[in-house]
C-alpha positions in Angstrom: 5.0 -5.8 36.5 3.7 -6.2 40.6 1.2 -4.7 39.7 0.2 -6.9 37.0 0.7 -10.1 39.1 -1.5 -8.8 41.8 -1.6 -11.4 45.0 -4.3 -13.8 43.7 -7.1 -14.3 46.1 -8.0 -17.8 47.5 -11.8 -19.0 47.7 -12.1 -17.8 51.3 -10.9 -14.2 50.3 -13.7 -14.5 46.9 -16.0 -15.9 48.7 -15.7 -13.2 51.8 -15.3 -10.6 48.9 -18.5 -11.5 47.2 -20.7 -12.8 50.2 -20.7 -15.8 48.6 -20.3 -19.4 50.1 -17.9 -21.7 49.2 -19.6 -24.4 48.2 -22.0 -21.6 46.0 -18.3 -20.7 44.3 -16.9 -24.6 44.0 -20.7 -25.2 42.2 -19.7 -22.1 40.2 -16.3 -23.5 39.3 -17.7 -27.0 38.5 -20.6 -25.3 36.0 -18.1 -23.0 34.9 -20.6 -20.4 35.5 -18.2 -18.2 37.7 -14.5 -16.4 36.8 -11.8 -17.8 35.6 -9.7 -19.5 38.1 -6.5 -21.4 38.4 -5.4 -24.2 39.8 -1.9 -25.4 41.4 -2.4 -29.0 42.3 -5.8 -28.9 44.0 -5.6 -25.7 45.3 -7.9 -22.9 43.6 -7.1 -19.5 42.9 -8.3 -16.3 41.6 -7.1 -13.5 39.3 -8.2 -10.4 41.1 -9.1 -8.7 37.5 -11.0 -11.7 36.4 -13.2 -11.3 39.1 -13.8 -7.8 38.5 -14.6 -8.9 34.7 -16.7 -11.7 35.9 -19.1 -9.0 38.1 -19.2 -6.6 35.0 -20.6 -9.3 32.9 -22.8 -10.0 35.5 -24.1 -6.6 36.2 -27.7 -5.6 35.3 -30.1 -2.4 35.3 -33.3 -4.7 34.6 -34.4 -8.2 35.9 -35.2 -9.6 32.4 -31.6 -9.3 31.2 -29.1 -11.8 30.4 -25.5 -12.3 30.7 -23.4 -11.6 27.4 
């Protein structure tokens, strides 16, 4: 079960992760254009294997593709 409930990563650790900024991931969040996330109070965290989902949907070979 630990490693099923991975340490969940903040948006500082995402955004470092990913290169991108925090307010690119809060937009992403409000949109709800980026991974799932979760939220304890106001503070935002991320599933580790959501985020890895989240890049594999978003992963292309050609420029004229769309997400699923």
């Amino acid at each position: 079960m630990a490693d099923e409930r991975r340490k969940l990563a903040t948006p500082e650790e995402f955004a470092e992760y990913s290169g991108l900024s925090l307010q690119r991931l809060a937009d992403m969040r409000y949109h709800g254009t980026g991974p799932k996330f979760i939220k304890y109070g106001r503070a935002v965290r991320y599933r580790w294997a959501d985020i890895y989902t989240w890049e594999d949907a978003n992963t292309f070979q050609r420029a004229d593709q769309v997400a699923a």
